[in-house]
Structure formats: structure tokens, C-alpha cells
C-alpha positions as a Python dict, from the first residue, in 0.01 Angstrom:
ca = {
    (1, 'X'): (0, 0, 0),
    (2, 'X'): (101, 375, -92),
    (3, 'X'): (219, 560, 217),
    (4, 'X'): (43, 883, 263),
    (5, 'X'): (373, 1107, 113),
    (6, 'X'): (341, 830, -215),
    (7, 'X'): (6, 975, -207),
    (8, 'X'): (60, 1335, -167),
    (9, 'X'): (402, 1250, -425),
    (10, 'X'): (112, 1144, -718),
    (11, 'X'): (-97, 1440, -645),
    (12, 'X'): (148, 1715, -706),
    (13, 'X'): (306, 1469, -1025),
    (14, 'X'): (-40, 1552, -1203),
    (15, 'X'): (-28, 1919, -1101),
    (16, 'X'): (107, 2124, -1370),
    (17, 'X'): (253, 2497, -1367),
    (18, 'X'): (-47, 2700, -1458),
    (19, 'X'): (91, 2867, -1785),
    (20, 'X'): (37, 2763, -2196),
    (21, 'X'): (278, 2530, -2166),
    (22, 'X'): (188, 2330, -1846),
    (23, 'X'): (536, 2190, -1690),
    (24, 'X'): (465, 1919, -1478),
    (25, 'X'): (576, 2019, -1104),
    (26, 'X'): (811, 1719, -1107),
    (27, 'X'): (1000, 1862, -1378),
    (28, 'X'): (1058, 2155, -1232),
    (29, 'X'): (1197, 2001, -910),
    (30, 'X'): (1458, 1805, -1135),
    (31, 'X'): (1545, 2104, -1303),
    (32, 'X'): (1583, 2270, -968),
    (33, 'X'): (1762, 2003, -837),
    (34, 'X'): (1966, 1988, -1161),
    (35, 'X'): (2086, 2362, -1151),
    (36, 'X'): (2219, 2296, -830),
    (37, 'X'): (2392, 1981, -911),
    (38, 'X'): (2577, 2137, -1212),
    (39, 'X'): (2711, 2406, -1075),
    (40, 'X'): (2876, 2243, -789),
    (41, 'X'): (2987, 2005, -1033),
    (42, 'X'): (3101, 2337, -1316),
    (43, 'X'): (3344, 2431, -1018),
    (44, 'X'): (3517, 2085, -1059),
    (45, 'X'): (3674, 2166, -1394),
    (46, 'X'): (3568, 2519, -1528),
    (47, 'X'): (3850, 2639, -1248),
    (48, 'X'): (4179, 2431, -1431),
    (49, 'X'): (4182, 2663, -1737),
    (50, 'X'): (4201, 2970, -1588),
    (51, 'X'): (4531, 2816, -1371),
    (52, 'X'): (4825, 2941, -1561),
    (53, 'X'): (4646, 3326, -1549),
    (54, 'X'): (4570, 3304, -1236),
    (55, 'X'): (4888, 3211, -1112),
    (56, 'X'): (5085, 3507, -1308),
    (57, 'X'): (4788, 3718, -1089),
    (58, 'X'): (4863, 3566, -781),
    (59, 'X'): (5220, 3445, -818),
    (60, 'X'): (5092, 3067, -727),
    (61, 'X'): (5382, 2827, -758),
    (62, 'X'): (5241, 2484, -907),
    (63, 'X'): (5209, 2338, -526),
    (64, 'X'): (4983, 2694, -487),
    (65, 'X'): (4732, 2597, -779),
    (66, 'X'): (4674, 2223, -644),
    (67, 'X'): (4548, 2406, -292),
    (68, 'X'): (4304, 2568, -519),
    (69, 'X'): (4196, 2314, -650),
    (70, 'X'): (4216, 2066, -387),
    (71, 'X'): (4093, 2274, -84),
    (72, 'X'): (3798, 2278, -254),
    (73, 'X'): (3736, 1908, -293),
    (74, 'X'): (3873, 1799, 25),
    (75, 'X'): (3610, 1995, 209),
    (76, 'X'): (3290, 1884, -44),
    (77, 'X'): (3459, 1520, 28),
    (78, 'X'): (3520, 1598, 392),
    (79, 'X'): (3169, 1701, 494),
    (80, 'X'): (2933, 1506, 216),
    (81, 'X'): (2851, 1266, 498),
    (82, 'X'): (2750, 1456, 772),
    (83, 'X'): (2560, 1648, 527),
    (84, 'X'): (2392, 1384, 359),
    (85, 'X'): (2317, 1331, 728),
    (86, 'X'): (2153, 1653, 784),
    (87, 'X'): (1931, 1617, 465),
    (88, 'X'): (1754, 1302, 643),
    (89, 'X'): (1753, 1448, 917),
    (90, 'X'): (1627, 1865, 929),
    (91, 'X'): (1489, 1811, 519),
    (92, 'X'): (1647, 1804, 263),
    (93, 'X'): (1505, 2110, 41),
    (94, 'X'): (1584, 2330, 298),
    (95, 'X'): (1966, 2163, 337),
    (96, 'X'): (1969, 2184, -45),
    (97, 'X'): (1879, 2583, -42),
    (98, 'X'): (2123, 2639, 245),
    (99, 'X'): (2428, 2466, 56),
    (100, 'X'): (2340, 2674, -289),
    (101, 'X'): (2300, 3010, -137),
    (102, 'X'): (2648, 2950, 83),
    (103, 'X'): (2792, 2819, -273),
    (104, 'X'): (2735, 3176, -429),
    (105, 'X'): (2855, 3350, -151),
    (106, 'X'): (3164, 3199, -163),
    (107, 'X'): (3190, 3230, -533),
    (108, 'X'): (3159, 3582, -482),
    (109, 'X'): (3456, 3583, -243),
    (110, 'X'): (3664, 3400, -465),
    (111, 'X'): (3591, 3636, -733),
    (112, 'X'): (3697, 3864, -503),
    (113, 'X'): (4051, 3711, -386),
    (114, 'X'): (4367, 3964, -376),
    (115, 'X'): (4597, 3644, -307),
    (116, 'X'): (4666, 3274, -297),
    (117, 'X'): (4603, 3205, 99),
    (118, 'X'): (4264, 3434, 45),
    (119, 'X'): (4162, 3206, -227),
    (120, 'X'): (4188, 2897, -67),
    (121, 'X'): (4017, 3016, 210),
    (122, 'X'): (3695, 3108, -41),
    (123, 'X'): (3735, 2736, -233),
    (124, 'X'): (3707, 2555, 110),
    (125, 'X'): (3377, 2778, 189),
    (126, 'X'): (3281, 2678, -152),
    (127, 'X'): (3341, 2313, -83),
    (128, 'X'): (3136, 2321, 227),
    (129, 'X'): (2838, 2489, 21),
    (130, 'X'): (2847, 2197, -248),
    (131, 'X'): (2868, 1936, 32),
    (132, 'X'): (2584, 2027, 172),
    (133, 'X'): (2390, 2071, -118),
    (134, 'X'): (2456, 1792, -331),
    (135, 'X'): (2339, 1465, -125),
    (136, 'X'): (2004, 1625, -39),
    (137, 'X'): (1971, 1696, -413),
    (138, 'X'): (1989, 1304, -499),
    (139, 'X'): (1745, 1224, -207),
    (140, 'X'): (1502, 1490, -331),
    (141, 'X'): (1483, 1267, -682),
    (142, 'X'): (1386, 983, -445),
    (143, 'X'): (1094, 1150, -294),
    (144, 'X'): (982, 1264, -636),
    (145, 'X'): (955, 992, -848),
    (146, 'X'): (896, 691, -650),
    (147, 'X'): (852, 472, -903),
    (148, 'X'): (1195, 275, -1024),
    (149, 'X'): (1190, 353, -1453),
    (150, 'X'): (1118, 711, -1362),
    (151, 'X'): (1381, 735, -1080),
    (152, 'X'): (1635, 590, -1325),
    (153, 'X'): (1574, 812, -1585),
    (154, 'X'): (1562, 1134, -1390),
    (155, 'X'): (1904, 1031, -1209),
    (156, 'X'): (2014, 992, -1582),
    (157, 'X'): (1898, 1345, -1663),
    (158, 'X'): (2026, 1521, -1301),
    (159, 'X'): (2407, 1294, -1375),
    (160, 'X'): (2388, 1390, -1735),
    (161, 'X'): (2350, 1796, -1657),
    (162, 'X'): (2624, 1705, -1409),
    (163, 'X'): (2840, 1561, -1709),
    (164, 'X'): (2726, 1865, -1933),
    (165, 'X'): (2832, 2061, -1674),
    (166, 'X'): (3165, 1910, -1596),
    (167, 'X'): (3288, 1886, -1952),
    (168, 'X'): (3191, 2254, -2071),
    (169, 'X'): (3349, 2323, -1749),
    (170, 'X'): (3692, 2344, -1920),
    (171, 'X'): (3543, 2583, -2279),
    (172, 'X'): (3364, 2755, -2068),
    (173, 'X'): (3643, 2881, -1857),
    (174, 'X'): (3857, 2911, -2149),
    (175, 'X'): (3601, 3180, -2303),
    (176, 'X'): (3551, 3356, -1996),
    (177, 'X'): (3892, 3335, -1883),
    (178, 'X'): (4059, 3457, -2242),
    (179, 'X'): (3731, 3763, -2250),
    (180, 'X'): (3687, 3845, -1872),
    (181, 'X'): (3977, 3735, -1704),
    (182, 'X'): (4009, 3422, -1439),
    (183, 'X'): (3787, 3591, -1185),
    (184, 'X'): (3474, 3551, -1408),
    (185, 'X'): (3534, 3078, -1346),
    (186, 'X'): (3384, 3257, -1015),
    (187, 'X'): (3114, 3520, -1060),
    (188, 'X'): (2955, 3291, -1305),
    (189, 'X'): (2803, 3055, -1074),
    (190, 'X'): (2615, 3353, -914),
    (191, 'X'): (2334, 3407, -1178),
    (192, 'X'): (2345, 3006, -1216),
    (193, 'X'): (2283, 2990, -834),
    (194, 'X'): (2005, 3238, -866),
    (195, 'X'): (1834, 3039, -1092),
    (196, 'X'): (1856, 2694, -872),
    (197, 'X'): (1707, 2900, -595),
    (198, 'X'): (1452, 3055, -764),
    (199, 'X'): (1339, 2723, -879),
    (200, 'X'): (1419, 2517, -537),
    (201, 'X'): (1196, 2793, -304),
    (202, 'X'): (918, 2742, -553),
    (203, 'X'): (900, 2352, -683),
    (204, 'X'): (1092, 2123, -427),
    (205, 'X'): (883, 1924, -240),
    (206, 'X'): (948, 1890, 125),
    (207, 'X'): (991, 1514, 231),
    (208, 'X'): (982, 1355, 517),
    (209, 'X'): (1233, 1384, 789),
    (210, 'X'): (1447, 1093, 955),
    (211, 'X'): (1629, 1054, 1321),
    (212, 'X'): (1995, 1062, 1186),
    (213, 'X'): (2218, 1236, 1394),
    (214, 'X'): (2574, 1403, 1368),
    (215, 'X'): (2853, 1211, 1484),
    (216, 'X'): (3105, 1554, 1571),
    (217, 'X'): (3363, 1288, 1658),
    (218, 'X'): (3402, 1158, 1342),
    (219, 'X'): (3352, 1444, 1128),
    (220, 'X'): (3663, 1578, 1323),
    (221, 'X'): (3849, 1268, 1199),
    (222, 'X'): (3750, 1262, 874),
    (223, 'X'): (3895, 1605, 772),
    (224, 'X'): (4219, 1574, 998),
    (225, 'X'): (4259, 1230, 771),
    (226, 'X'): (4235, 1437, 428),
    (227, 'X'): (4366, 1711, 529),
    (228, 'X'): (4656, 1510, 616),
    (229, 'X'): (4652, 1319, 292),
    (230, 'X'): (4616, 1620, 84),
    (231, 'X'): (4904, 1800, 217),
    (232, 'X'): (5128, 1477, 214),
    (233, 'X'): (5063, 1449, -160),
    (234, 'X'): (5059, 1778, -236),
    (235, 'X'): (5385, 1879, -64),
    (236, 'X'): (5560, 1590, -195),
    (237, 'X'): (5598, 1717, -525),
    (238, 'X'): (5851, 2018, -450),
    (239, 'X'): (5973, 1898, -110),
    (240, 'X'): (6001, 1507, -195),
    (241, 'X'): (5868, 1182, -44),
    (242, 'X'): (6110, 1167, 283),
    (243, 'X'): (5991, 1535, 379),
    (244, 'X'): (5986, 1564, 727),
    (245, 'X'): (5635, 1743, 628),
    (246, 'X'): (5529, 1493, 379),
    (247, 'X'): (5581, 1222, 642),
    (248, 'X'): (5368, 1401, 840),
    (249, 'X'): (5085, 1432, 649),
    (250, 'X'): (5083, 1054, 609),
    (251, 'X'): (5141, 950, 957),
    (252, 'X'): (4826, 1184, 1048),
    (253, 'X'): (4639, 1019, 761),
    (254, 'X'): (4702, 686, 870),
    (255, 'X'): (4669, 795, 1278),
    (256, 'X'): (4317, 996, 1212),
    (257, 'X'): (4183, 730, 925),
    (258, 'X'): (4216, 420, 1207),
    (259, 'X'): (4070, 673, 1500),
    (260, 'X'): (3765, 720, 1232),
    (261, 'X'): (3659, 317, 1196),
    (262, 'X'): (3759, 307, 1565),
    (263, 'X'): (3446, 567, 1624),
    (264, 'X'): (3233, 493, 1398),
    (265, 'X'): (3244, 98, 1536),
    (266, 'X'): (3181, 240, 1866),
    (267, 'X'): (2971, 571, 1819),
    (268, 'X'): (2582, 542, 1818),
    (269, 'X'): (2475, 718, 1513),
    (270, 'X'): (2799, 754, 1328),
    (271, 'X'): (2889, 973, 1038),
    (272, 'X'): (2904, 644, 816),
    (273, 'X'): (2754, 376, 899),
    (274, 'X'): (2983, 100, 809),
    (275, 'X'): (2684, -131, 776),
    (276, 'X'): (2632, -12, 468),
    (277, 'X'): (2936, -185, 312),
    (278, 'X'): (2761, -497, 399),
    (279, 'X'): (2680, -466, 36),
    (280, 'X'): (2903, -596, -227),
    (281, 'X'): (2762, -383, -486),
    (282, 'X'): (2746, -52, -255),
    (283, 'X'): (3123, -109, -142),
    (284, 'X'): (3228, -180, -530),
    (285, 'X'): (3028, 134, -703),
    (286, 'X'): (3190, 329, -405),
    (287, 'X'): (3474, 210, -498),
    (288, 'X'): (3474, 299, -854),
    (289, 'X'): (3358, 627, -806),
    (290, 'X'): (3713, 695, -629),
    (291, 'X'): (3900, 530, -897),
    (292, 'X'): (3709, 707, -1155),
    (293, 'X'): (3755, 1066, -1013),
    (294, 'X'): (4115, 993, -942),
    (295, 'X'): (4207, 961, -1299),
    (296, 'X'): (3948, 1174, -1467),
    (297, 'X'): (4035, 1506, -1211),
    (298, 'X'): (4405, 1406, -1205),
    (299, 'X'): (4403, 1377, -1576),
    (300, 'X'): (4211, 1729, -1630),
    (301, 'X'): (4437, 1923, -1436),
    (302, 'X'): (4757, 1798, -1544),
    (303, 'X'): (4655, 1820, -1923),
    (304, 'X'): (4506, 2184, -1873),
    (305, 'X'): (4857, 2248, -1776),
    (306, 'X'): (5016, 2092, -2064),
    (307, 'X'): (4821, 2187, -2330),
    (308, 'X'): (4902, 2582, -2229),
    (309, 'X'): (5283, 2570, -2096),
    (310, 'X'): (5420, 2306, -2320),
    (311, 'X'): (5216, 2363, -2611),
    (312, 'X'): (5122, 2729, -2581),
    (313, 'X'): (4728, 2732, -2617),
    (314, 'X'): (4565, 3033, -2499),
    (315, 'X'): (4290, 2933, -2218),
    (316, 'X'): (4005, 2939, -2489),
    (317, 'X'): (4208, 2722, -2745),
    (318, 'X'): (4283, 2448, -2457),
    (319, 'X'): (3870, 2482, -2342),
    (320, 'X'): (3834, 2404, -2744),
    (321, 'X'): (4093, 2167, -2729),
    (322, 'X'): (3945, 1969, -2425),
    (323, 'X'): (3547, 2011, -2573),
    (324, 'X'): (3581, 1656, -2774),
    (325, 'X'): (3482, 1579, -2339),
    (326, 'X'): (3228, 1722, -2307),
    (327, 'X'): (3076, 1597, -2609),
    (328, 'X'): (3138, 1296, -2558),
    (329, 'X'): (3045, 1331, -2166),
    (330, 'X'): (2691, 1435, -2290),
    (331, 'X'): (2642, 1177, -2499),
    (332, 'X'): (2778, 883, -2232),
    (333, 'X'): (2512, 1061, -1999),
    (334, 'X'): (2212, 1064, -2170),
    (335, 'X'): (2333, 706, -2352),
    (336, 'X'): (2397, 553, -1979),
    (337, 'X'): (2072, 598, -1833),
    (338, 'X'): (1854, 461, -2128),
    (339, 'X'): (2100, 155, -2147),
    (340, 'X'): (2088, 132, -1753),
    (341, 'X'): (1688, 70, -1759),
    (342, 'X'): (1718, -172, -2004),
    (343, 'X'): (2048, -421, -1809),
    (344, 'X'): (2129, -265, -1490),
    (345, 'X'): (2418, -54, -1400),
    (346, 'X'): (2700, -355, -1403),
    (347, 'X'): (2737, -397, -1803),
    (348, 'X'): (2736, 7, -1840),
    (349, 'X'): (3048, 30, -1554),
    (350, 'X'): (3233, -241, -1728),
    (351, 'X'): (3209, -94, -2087),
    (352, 'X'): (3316, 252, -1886),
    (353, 'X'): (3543, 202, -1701),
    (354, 'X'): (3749, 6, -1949),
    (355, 'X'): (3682, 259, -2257),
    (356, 'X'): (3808, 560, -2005),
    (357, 'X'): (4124, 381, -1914),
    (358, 'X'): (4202, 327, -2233),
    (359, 'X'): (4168, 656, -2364),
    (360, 'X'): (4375, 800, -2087),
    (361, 'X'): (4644, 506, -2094),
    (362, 'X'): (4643, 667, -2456),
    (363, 'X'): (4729, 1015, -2340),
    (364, 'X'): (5078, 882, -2181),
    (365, 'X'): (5223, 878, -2559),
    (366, 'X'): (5163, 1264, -2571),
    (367, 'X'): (5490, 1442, -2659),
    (368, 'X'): (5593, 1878, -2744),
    (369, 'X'): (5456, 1817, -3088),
    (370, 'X'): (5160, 1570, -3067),
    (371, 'X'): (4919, 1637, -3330),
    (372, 'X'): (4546, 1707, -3210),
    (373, 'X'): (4429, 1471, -3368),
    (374, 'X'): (4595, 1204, -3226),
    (375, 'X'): (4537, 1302, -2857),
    (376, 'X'): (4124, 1335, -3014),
    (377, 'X'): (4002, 994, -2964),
    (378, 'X'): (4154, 968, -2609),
    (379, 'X'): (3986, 1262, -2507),
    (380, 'X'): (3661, 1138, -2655),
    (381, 'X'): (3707, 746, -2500),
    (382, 'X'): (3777, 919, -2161),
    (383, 'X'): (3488, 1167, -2122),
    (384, 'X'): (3232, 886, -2267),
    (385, 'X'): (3386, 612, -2033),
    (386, 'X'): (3358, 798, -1702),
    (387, 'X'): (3008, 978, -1774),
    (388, 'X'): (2892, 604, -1865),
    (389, 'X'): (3009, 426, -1586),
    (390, 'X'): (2937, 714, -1308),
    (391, 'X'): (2550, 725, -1413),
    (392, 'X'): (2553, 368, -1367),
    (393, 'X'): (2757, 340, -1064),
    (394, 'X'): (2519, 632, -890),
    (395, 'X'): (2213, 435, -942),
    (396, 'X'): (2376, 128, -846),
    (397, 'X'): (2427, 253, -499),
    (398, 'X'): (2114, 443, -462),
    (399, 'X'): (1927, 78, -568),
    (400, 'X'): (2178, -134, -281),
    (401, 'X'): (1980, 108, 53),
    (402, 'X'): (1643, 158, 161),
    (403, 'X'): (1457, 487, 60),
    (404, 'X'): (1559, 610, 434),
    (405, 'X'): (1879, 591, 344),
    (406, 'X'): (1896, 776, 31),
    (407, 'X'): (2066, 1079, 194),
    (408, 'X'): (2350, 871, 367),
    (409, 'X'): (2423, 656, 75),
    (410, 'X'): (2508, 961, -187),
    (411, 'X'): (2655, 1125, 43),
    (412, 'X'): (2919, 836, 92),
    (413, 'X'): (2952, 806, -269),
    (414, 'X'): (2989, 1180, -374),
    (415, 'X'): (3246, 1175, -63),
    (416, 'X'): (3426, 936, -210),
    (417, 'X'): (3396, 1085, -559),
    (418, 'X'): (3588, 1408, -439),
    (419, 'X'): (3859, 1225, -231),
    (420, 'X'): (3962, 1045, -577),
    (421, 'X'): (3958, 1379, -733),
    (422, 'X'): (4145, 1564, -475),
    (423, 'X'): (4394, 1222, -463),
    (424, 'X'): (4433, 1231, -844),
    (425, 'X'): (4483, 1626, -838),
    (426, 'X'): (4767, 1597, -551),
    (427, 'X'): (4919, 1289, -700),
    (428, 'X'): (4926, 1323, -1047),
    (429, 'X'): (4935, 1704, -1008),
    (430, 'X'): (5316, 1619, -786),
    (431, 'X'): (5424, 1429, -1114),
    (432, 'X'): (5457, 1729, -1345),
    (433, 'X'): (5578, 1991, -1023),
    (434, 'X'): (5899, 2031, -1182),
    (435, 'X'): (5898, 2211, -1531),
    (436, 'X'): (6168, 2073, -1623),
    (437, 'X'): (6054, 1708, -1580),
    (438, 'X'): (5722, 1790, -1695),
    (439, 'X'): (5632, 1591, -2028),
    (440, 'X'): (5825, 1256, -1815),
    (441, 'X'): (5544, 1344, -1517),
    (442, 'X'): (5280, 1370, -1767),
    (443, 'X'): (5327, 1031, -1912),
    (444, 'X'): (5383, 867, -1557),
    (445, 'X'): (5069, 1073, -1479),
    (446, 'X'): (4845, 923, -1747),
    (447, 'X'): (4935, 570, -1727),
    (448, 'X'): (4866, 585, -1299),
    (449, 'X'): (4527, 742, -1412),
    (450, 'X'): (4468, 477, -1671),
    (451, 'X'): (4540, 181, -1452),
    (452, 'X'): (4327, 331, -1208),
    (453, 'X'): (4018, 285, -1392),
    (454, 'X'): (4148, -8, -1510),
    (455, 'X'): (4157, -202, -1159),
    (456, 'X'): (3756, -26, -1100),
    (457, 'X'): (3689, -236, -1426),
    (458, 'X'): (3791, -547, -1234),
    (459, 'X'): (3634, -470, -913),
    (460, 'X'): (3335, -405, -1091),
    (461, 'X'): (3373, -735, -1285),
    (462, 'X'): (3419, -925, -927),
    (463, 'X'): (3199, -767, -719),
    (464, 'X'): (2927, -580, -850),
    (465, 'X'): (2591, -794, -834),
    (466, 'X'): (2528, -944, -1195),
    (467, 'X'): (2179, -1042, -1148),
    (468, 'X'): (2049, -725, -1086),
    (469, 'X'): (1710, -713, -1299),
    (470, 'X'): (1749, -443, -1549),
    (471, 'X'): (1497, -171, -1419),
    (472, 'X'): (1260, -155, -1725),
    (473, 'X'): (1106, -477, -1664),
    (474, 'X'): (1044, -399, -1297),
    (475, 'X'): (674, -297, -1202),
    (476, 'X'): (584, 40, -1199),
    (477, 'X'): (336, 71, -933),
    (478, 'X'): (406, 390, -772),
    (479, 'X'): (498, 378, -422),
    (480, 'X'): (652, 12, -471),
    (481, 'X'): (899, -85, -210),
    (482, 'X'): (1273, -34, -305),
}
């Protein structure tokens, strides 16, 4: 039987804005819910063209642009959880508004930056805004299409504006960068975020509410373990791997990351629940979604680099340079979800996962005078792999917990999304530190990035459930049990 919300869910579904064209409410949410989504997601790459201007403005060092780009990942990774948290628990439209409105505010100071420390300051404010936004904007989906061929497709549409978003993150910057100047990667997201509120006050539904509460304990933990990872990596570039600093960093990470499964063993609501890894196919699209951002981020920032210091591209040449990914990210988004109803999300993260690593195994043979044309098809197998397997390994998770969960479980796999792009930006980011060594860092960069996917591929193959029933033959009896 339909609970009362499935009830009140099917009422509004039939409602329609009163105008000629008569957009059904639910549409409007997801385009709400969309906005929000993509520009958190925009920030991820629109930010790695504008690098080499920005650091002749700011006299940032290499080590100065990864803490740009990192400081602003490590805190969306850092605080996803408790955030997804706070979505199930206080609602999560008004969580959702909260995180966009703190996400333009800190554009606005990072538009605003006079210097390098200032600027990292506004990213990690940033990061904070998109961590709290983006889990409740997956568990909103949940609460408005119930049923499982609808929920499939509209996480296609709300990952495939994310994969828009993420590969015209990269022309986009170039244009605004080369016409504006590197400030504008920043004061664009404020009429953007205008727009997702406007829409989010008016359409989102408000869902019901859940007891989860906010382990302090382990949030504390959890960012003294990446913040000690992301230093170590970071600093090991220029200072080396025996650093007294760099050792640092990793003893911390390793000290903080056992303290963290200590408490949340022993806490009584904990930040994550490690019950939910009882799930092969949970642990394994978790997985993957760290591998996948590892290479893909890693990959983006160290070519953005290479394409304008070693072969001179202006930042709207290397945005038109890097476009063949977001083409091809488009199409693997809306492709995924419409293949995903039809066989489940295993097949789709194979064929992924293994395309990507190819194409960026590929990149390792780039050299001073590579021709475009022979870097184009790696570009194009990389952005279609990773927006094909991501889609797939998103709904995967979000099918492996109960509906109360919703919050909790994308907020563990967004979280670990952003660590594997912060680890691939530190790590891979370390390889080309030293001009001098660069095009030697950049090949050693793309084949670590390549063989990361490559290993998700075979977790996928081992432990990702292959009997999943591909989601178009399911019923479609609204308010079925998930």
C-alpha cells in the first residue's frame, strides 16, 4: 500500500505549472535540483583553465594551484557525509537551499581574492556549500519519483547535466577566462545559483524527515585524515617523499583514518555507517567512483597544464581543445541511463570504465609536438567512459539502501567521488611539479590514471551484483517498495 507522502508525491506529479505550456511540477523540481547539481559540479573543472592566469595574478607556484583546486574538494569530500546526514535528518530542500546560497557566496569571495592564501580560504567555503547541497539533491529525486523507470531516468537526466556541466566546465572557462579574465570561473556561478534557488523555493517538495544524527567525533576525523593526505601528496611534489612534512601528512592520515573506523564501530549514530558496506555492490560502485575521479580530475588538471605551458594554447584554445569531453560526456550521460533501464548498472560500468582507461592510458604517448588529432580519440574514450560508468555506478548505490537511506548513501559516494579527485589532483598534479621534468610526469601521470580505472573495471567485474534485474522490466506501481 502507498504511504500517505506516495500519495501526496502522485498528487502534485499531475499538477502542472499553470501557464500555456503546463510543466509538470516534477520537472521543475529536477530542473531545480539539476541547476544545483551542475554548478557544484562546473566548479570541478571550469577552475583548471584559468590556472596558468591566475597564477601570473597571484604568483601561485604549481604546489599553490593544487590548494586551489584541492581545498575545494577535500572539504565537499570531507563534509558530504555529515551532510547527507543533515538532509535526512532537518529536510532536505531546505539543506539543499542552504548549501546553494552558501555556494554563491563563496563564489563571490573567490571572485573577489587579492591572493593565494585568500583564495583557498573562499574554495574551502565553496566546498562546504556543495557538500551540503549535493546529497540532499539526490534524495530529493527519491521523494519525487517513487517509481523505479522514472527514478532511473531522472538520475540519468540530473548525472547527465552534471556531465554537461563538468565537460563545458573546461570551454567555458577558457572563453571567460581569455574575455573576462580568471575571476569571471567565479562570478559565473552567481546568476546560475540564482536560478537553482529561484526554482528550489518554488518547486521542491518537502519530504519527510528521519532521526539521523551528527557524529562531531568523526567528522573531526575525517577532515584531519584528508587534510593530512592532501598536504602529504601535495607537498611531496617540490619537497620530496622523505619530507619531514610529507611524512607528516601521512602518519596523520594513517593515525586519524584508524581513529575514524575506531568511532564509527563504537559511536551510536555515526557519520558512516559501516553497515552499509555490507553490500558488495554498494562497497564496489563506491569504490569505482574513487577510482574514476582519481584519474578523470588528475588527468584534467595535469593536461590543462600541458596543453598551455608546453604547447602554448591560450585558455580558450585548450577549453576548445578539451570540448571533444564534453561531447562525448553528454552523450555517455544521456546514452547511460537509457542503457541502464534496459540491463542494470554492471554492463554500463564495465564498458566505462574500461573505454576511459584506455583513452587516458592513450594520453601517456603525448609528446611537445603531438598532433590534435591524435590526442582526439583519447579525449573522446575518456569523457564517454567515465560519464557512462558514473550514471551507472550512482544508481547502483542508490538501488543497494532503503529509501531512508537515500541521503546517507550519496553522500558516501559523492564523498568518495571528491577524495579520488582531490587524490588524483595531488598525486598526479606532484608528477609534473617540476617544469623541467614535466612531459616525463605527464606520461607517468596518465598511465597511474589509466590503470586506475582499469583495476575499477575489475572490481566491478568481481563484485558488482550481476543479477540485478534491469529496471525496465520492474513494475511500476508507484509507491513500490525499493
Amino acid at each position: 500500500m502507498a504511504s500517505g507522502s506516495d500519495k501526496g508525491i502522485r498528487m502534485s506529479r499531475r499538477e502542472t505549472v499553470s501557464s500555456p505550456l503546463r510543466v509538470p511540477l516534477s520537472t521543475l523540481a529536477l530542473a531545480a535540483t539539476c541547476v544545483g547539481y551542475a554548478m557544484v559540479i562546473l566548479d570541478t573543472t571550469v577552475v583548471n583553465v584559468a590556472l596558468p592566469e591566475l597564477s601570473r595574478d597571484l604568483h601561485a607556484s604549481t604546489t599553490g594551484l593544487q590548494w586551489v583546486v584541492d581545498s575545494y574538494t577535500l572539504v565537499f569530500a570531507a563534509f558530504l557525509l555529515s551532510a547527507g546526514a543533515l538532509g535526512d535528518r532537518w529536510g532536505s530542500k531546505g539543506v539543499f537551499m542552504c548549501g546553494l546560497g552558501l555556494f554563491c557566496l563563496a563564489s563571490l569571495a573567490c571572485g573577489l581574492a587579492p591572493s593565494t592564501p585568500w583564495l583557498v580560504v573562499a574554495r574551502l567555503i565553496q566546498g562546504l556549500g556543495a557538500a551540503v547541497a549535493v546529497p540532499s539533491s539526490l534524495a530529493l529525486l527519491l521523494t519525487v519519483y517513487p517509481e523505479r523507470i522514472a527514478r532511473a531516468r531522472a538520475i540519468g537526466l540530473w548525472g547527465g547535466m552534471a556531465g554537461v556541466a563538468a565537460g563545458m566546465g573546461p570551454i567555458l572557462g577558457g572563453a571567460l577566462v581569455d574575455i573576462l579574465g580568471w575571476r569571471s570561473v567565479f562570478f559565473i556561478n552567481l546568476p546560475i545559483g540564482g536560478v537553482g534557488l529561484l526554482l528550489g523555493a518554488r518547486y521542491l517538495p518537502r519530504p519527510s524527515r528521519h532521526s539521523h544524527g551528527i557524529d562531531l567525533a568523526g567528522q573531526a576525523a575525517a577532515v584531519t585524515c584528508l587534510v593530512g593526505l592532501a598536504a602529504a601528496l601535495i607537498e611531496a611534489g617540490p619537497r620530496g617523499w622523505t619530507s619531514p612534512i610529507v611524512v607528516a601528512g601521512f602518519v596523520v592520515f594513517v593515525g586519524t583514518g584508524g581513529l575514524f573506523l575506531v568511532i564509527e564501530r563504537r559511536v551510536r549514530r555515526p557519520l558512516l555507517p559501516l553497515a552499509l558496506f555490507s553490500s558488495p555492490t554498494l562497497s564496489a560502485a563506491t569504490a569505482v567512483g574513487l577510482c574514476a575521479n582519481l584519474g578523470f580530475f588528475g588527468e584534467l588538471f595535469v593536461v590543462s597544464i600541458y596543453l598551455q605551458q608546453v604547447r602554448g594554447l591560450s585558455p580558450l584554445l585548450t577549453g576548445l581543445a578539451l570540448s571533444t569531453q564534453m561531447v562525448s560526456t553528454i552523450a555517455g550521460s544521456v546514452v547511460s541511463g537509457r542503457v541502464m533501464a534496459r540491463v542494470g548498472p554492471r554492463l554500463p560500468m564495465l564498458v566505462g570504465l574500461s573505454v576511459a582507461g584506455g583513452g587516458l592510458l592513450g594520453l601517456a604517448a603525448a609528446s611537445s609536438h603531438s598532433q590534435y588529432w591524435t590526442l582526439l580519440p583519447c579525449f573522446v574514450a575518456a569523457g564517454l567512459g567515465i560519464s557512462f560508468a558514473m550514471m551507472a555506478a550512482t544508481a547502483a548505490v542508490m538501488e543497494a539502501v532503503p529509501h531512508e537511506r537515500g541521503g546517507i548513501a550519496s553522500g558516501t559516494l559523492n564523498s568518495a567521488r571528491q577524495v579520488g579527485g582531490m587524490i588524483g589532483v595531488a598525486l598526479l598534479g606532484g608528477f609534473v611539479a617540476d617544469r623541467a621534468t614535466f612531459l616525463g610526469g605527464l606520461h607517468l601521470a596518465m598511465v597511474v590514471a589509466g590503470g586506475v580505472f582499469l583495476v575499477a573495471a575489475v572490481v566491478t567485474a568481481l563484485f558488482v551484483d550481476r543479477h540485478v534485474t534491469a529496471l525496465a522490466t520492474e513494475p511500476t506501481s508507484v509507491g513500490r517498495s525499493t
